[in-house]
N, CA, C and O atoms as a GROMACS GRO file, in nm:
protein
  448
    1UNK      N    1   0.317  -0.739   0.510
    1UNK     CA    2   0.224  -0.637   0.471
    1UNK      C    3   0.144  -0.689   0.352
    1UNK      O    4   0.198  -0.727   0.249
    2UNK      N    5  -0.003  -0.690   0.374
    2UNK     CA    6  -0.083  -0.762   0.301
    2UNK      C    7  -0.078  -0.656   0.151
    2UNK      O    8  -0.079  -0.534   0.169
    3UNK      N    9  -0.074  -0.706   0.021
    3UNK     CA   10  -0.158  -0.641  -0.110
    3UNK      C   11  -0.254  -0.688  -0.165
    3UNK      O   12  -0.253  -0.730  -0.280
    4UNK      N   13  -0.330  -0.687  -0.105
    4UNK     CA   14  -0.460  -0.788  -0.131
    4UNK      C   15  -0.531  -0.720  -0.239
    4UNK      O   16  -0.587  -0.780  -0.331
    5UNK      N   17  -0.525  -0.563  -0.221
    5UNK     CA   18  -0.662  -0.515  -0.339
    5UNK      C   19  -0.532  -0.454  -0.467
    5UNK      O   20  -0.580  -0.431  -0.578
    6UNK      N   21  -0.392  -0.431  -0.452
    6UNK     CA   22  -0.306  -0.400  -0.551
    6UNK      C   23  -0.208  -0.536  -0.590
    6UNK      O   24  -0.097  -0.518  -0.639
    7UNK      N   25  -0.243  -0.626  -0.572
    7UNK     CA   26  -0.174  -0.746  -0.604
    7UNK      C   27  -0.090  -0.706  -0.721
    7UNK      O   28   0.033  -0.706  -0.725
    8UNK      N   29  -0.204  -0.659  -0.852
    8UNK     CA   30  -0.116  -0.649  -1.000
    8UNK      C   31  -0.074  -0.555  -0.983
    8UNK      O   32   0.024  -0.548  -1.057
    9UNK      N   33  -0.088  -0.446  -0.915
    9UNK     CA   34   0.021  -0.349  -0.939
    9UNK      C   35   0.155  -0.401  -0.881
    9UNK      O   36   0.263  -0.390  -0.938
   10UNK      N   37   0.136  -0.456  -0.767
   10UNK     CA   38   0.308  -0.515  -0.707
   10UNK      C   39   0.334  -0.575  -0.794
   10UNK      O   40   0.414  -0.506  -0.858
   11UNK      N   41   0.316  -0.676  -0.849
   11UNK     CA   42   0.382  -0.759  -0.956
   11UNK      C   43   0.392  -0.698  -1.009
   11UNK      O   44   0.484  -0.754  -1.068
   12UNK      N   45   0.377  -0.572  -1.083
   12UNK     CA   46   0.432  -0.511  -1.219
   12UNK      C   47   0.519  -0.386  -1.166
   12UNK      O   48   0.552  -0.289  -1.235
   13UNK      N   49   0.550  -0.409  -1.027
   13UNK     CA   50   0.617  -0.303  -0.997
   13UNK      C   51   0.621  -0.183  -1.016
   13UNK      O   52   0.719  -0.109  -1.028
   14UNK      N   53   0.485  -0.156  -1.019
   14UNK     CA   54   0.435  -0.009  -1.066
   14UNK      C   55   0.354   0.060  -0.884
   14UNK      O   56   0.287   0.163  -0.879
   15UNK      N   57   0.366   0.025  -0.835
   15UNK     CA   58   0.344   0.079  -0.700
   15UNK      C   59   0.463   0.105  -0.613
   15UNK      O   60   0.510  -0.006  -0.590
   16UNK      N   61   0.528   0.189  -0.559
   16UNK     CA   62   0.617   0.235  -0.451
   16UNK      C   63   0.582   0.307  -0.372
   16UNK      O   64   0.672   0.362  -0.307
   17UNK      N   65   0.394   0.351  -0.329
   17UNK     CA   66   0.408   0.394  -0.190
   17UNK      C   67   0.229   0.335  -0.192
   17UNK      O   68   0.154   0.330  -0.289
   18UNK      N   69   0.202   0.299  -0.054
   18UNK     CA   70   0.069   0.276  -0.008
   18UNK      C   71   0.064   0.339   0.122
   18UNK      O   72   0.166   0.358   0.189
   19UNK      N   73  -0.068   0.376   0.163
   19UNK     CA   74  -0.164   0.442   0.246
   19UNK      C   75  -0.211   0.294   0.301
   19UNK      O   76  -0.271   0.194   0.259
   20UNK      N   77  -0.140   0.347   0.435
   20UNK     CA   78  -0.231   0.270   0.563
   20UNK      C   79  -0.293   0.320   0.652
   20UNK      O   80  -0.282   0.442   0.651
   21UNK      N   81  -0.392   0.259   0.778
   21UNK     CA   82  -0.442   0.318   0.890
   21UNK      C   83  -0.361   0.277   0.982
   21UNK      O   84  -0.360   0.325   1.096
   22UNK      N   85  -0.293   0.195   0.946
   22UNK     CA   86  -0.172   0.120   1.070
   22UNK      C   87   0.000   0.168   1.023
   22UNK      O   88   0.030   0.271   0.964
   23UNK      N   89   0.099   0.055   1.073
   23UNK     CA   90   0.257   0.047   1.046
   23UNK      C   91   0.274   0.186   1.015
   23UNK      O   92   0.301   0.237   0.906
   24UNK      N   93   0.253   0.246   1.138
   24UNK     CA   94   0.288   0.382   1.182
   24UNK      C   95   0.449   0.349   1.233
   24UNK      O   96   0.547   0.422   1.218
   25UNK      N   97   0.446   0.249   1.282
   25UNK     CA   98   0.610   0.191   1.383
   25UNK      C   99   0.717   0.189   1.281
   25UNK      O  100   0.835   0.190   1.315
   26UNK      N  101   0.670   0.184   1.122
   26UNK     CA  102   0.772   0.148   1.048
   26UNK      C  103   0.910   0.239   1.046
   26UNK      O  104   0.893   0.348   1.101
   27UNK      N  105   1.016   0.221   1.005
   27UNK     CA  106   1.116   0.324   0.991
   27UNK      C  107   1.162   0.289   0.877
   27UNK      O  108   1.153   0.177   0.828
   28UNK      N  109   1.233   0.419   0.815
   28UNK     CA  110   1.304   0.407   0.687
   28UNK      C  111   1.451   0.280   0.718
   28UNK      O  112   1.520   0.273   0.820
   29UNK      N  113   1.459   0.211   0.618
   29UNK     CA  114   1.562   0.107   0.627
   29UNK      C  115   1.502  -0.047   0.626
   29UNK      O  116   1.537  -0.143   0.558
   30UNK      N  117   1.377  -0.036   0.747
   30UNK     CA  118   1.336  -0.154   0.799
   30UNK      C  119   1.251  -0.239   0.629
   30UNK      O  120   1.180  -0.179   0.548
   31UNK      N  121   1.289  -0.382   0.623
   31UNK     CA  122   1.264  -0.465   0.552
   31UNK      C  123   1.138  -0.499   0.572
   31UNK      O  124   1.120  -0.486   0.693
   32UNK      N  125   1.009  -0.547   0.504
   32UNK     CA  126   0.930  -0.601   0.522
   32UNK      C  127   0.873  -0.705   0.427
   32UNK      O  128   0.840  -0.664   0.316
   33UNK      N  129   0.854  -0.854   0.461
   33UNK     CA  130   0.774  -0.904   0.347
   33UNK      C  131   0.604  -0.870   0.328
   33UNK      O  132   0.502  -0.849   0.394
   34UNK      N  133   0.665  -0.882   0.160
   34UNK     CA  134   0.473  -0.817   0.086
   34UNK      C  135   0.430  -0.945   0.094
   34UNK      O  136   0.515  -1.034   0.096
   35UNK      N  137   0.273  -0.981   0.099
   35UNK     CA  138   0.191  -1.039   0.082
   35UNK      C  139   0.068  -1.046   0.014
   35UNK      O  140  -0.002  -0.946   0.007
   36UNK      N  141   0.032  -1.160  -0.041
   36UNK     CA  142  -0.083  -1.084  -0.173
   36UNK      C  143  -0.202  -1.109  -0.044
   36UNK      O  144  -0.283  -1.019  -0.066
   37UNK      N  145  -0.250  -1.186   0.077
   37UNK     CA  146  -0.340  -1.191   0.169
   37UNK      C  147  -0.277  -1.214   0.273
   37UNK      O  148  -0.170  -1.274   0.264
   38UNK      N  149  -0.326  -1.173   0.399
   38UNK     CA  150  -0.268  -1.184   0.519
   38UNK      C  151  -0.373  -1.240   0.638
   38UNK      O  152  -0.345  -1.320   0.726
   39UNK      N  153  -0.508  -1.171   0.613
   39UNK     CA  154  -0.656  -1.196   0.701
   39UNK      C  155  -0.744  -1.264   0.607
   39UNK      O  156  -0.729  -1.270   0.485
   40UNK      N  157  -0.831  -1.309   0.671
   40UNK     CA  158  -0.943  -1.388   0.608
   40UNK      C  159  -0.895  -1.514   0.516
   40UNK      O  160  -0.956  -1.550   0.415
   41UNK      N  161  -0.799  -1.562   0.555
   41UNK     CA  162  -0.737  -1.681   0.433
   41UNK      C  163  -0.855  -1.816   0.458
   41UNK      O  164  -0.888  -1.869   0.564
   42UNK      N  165  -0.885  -1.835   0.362
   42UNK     CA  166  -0.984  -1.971   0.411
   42UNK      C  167  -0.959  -2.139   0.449
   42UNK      O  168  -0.933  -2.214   0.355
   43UNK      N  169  -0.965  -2.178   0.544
   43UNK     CA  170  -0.923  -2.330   0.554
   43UNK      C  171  -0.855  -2.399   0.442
   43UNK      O  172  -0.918  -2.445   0.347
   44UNK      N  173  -0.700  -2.407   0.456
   44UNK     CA  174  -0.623  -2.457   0.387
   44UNK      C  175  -0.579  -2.375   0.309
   44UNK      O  176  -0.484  -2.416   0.242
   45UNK      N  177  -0.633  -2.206   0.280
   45UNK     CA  178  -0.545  -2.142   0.256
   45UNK      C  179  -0.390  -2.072   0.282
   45UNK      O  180  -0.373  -2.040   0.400
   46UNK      N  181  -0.312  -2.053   0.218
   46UNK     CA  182  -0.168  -2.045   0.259
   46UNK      C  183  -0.161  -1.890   0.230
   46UNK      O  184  -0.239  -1.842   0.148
   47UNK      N  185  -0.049  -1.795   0.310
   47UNK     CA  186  -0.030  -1.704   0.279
   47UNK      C  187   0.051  -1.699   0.177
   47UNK      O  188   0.140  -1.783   0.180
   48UNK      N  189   0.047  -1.591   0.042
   48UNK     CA  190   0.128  -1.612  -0.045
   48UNK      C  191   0.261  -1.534  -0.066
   48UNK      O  192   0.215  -1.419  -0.067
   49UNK      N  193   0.383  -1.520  -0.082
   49UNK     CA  194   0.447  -1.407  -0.035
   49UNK      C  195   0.487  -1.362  -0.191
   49UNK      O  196   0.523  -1.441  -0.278
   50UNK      N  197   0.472  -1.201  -0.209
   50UNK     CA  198   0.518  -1.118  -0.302
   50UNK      C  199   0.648  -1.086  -0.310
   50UNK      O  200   0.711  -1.064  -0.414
   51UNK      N  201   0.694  -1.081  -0.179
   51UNK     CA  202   0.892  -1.019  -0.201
   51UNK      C  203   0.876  -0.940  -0.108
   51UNK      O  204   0.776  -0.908  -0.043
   52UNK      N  205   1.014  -0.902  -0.101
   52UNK     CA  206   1.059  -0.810   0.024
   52UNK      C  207   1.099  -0.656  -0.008
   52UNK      O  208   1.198  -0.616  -0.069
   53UNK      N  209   1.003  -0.590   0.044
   53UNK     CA  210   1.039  -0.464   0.049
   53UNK      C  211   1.105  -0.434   0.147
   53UNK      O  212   1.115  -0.497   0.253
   54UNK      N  213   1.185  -0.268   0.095
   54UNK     CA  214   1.294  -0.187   0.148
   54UNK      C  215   1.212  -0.048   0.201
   54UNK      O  216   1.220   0.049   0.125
   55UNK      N  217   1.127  -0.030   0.339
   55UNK     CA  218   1.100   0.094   0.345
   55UNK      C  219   1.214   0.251   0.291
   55UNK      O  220   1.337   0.247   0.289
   56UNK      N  221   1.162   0.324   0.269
   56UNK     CA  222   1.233   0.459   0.212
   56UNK      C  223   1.203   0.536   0.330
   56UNK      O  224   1.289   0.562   0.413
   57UNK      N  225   1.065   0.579   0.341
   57UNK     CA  226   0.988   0.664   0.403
   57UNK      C  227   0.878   0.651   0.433
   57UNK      O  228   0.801   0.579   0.370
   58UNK      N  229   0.822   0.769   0.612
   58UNK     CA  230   0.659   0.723   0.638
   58UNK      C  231   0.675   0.857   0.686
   58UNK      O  232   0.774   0.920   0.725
   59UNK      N  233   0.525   0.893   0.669
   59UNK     CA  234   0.491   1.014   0.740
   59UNK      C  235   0.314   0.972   0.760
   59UNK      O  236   0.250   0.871   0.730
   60UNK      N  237   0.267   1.127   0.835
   60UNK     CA  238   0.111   1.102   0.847
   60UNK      C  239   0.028   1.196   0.791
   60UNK      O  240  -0.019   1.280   0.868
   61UNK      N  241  -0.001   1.201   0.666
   61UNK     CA  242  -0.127   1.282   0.640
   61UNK      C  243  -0.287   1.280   0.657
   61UNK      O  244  -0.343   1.205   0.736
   62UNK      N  245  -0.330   1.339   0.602
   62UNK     CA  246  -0.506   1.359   0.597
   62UNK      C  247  -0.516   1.278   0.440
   62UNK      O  248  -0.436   1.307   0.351
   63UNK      N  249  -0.620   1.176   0.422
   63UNK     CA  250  -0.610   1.073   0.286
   63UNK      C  251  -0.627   1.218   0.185
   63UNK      O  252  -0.559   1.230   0.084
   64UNK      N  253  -0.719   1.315   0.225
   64UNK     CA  254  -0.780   1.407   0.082
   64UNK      C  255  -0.595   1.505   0.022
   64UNK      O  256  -0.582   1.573  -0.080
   65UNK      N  257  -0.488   1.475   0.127
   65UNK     CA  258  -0.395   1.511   0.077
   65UNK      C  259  -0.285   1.470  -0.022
   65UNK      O  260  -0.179   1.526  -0.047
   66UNK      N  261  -0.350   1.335  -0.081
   66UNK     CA  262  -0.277   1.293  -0.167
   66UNK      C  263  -0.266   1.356  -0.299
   66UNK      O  264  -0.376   1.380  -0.348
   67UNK      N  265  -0.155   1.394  -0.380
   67UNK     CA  266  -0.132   1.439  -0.491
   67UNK      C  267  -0.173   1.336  -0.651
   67UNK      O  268  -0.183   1.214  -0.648
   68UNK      N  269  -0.186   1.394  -0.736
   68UNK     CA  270  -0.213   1.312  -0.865
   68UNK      C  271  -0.046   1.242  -0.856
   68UNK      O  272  -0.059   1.121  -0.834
   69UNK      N  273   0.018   1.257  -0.860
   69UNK     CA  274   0.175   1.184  -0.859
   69UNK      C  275   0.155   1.086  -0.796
   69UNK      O  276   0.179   0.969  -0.827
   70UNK      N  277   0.092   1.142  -0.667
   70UNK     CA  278   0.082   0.964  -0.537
   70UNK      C  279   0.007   0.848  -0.610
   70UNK      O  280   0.026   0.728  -0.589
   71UNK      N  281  -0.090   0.906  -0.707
   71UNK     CA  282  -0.176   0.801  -0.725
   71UNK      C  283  -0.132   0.732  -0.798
   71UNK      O  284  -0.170   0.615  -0.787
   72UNK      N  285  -0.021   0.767  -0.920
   72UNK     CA  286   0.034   0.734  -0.989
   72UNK      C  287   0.111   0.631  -0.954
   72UNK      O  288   0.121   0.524  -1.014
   73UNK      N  289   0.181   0.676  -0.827
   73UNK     CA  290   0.298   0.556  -0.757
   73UNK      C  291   0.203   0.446  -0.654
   73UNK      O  292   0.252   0.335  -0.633
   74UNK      N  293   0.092   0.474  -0.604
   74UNK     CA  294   0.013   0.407  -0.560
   74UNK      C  295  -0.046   0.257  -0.661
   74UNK      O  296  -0.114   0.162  -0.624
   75UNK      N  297   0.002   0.284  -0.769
   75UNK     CA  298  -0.020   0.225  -0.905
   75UNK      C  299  -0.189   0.219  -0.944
   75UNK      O  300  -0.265   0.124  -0.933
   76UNK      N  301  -0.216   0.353  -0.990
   76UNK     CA  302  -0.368   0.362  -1.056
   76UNK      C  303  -0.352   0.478  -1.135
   76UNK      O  304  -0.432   0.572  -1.130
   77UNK      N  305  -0.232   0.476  -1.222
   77UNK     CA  306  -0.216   0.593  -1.362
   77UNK      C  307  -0.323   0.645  -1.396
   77UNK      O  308  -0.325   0.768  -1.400
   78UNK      N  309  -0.436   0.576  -1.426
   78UNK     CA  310  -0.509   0.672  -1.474
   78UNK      C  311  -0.610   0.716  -1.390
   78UNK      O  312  -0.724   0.702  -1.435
   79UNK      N  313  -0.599   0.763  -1.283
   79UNK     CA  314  -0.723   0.763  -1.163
   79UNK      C  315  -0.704   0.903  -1.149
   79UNK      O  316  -0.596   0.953  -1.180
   80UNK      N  317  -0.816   0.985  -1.098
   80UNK     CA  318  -0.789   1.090  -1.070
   80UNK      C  319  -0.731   1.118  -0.846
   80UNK      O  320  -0.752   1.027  -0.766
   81UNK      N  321  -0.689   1.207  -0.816
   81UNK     CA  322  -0.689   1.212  -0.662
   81UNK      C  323  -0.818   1.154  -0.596
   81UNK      O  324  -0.816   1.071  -0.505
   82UNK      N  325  -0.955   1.219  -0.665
   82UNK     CA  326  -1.102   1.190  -0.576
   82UNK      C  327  -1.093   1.062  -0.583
   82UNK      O  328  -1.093   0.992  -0.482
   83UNK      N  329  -1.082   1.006  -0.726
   83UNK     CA  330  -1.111   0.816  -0.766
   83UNK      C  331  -1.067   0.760  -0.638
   83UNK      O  332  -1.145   0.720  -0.552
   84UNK      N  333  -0.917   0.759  -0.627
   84UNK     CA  334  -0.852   0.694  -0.514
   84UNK      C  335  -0.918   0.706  -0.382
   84UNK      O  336  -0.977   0.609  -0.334
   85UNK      N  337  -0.910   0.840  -0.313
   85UNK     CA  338  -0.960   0.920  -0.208
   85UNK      C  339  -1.097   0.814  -0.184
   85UNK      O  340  -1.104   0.745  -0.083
   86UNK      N  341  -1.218   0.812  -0.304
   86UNK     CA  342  -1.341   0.771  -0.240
   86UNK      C  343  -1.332   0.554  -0.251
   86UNK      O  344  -1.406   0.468  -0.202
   87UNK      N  345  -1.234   0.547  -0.317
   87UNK     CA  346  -1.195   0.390  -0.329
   87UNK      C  347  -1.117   0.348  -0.172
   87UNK      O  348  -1.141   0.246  -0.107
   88UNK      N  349  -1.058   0.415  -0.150
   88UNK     CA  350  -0.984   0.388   0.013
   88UNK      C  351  -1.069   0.398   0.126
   88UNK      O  352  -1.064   0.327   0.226
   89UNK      N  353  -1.170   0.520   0.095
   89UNK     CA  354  -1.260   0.578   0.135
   89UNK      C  355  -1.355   0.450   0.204
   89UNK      O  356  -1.391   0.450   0.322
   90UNK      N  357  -1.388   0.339   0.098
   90UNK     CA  358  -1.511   0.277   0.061
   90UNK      C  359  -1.439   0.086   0.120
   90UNK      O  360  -1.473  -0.018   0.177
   91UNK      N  361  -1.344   0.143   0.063
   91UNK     CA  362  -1.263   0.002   0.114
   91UNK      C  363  -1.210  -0.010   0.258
   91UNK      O  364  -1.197  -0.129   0.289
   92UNK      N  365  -1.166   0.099   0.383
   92UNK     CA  366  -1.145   0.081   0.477
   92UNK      C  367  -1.217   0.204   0.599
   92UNK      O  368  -1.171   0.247   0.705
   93UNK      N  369  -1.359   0.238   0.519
   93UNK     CA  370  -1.494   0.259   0.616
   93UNK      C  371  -1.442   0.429   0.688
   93UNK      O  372  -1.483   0.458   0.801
   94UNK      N  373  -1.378   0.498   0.633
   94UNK     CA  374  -1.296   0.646   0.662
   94UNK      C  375  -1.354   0.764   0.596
   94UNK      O  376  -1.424   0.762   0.494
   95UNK      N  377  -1.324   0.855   0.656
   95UNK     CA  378  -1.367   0.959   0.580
   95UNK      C  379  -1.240   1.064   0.492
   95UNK      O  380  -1.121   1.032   0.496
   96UNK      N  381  -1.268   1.134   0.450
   96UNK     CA  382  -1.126   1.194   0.331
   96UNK      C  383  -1.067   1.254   0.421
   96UNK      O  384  -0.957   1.282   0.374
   97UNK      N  385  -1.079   1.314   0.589
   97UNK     CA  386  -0.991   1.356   0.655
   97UNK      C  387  -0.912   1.264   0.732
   97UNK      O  388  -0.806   1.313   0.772
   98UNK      N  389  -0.936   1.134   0.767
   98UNK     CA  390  -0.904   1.060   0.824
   98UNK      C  391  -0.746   1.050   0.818
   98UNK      O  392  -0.707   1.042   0.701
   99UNK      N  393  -0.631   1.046   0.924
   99UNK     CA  394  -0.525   1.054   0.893
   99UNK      C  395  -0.473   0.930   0.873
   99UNK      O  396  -0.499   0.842   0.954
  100UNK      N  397  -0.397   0.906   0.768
  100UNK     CA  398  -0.329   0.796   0.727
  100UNK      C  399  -0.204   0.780   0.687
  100UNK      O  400  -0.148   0.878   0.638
  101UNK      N  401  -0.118   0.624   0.701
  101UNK     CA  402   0.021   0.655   0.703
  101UNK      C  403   0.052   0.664   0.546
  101UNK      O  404  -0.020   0.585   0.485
  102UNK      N  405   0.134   0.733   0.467
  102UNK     CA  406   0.175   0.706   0.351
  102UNK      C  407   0.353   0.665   0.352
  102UNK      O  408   0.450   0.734   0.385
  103UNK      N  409   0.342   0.545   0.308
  103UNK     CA  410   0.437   0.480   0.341
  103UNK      C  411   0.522   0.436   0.201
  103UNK      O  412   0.471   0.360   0.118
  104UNK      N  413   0.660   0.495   0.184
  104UNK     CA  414   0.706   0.483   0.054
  104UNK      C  415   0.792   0.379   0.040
  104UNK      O  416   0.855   0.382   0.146
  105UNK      N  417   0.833   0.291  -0.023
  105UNK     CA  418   0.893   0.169  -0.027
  105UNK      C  419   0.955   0.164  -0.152
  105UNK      O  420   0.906   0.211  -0.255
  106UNK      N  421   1.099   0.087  -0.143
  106UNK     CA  422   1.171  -0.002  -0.300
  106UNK      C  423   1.168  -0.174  -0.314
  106UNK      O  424   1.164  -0.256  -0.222
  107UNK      N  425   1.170  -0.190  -0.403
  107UNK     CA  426   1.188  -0.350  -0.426
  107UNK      C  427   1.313  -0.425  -0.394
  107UNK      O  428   1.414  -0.412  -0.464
  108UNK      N  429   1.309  -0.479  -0.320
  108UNK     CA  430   1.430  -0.571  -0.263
  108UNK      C  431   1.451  -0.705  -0.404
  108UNK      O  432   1.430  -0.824  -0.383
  109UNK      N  433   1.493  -0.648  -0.539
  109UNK     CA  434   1.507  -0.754  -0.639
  109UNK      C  435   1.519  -0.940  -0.586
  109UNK      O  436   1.559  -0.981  -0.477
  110UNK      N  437   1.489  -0.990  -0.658
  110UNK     CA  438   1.492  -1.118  -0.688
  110UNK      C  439   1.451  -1.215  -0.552
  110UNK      O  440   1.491  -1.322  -0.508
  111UNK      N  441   1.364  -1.127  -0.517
  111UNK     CA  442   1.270  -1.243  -0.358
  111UNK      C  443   1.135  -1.238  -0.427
  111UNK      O  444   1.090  -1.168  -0.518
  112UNK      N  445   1.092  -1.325  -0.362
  112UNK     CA  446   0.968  -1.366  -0.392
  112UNK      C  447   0.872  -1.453  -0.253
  112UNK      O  448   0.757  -1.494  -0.273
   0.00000   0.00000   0.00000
């Protein structure tokens, strides 16, 4: 699972849940490795790996249903709900009803 636009928040371990349009299939338990890029790597680029997450939880909301808390764990403390909402918005071409997975995750310590 790519973190291409929250890279520093994974490393500082200040993110435990992201919003996707996909990994709807995921289930609580299932392991996944993070990645800081996954698409568009350029000739001779390597994928880089962040560590292994521990899914918790997935469900499917509408994006405009995210809470100020989510954004918080989304890692953007100081953002308001809209900030996020029109940044996701802008970054994967959706509108604020668009349903998306919110997918909660823990850190599998000492992988990389």
């Amino acid at each position: 699972m790519s973190f291409s636009i929250t890279t520093p928040q994974f490393k500082a371990r200040s993110k435990t849940v992201t919003r996707r349009l996909g990994w709807s299939f995921l289930q609580p338990g299932a392991v996944v490795q993070a990645v800081e890029k996954a698409r568009g790597l350029k000739k001779g680029e390597k994928i880089k790996p962040l560590g292994l997450i521990r899914i918790v939880a997935v469900s499917s909301e509408p994006l405009h249903a995210i809470s100020a808390a989510d954004v918080v764990r989304e890692g953007y403390p100081d953002w308001s709900p809209q900030q996020f909402i029109e940044m996701f918005m802008r970054q994967n071409k959706v509108s604020a009803d668009t349903r998306v997975n919110r997918i909660e995750f823990e850190y599998i310590e000492g992988t990389a």
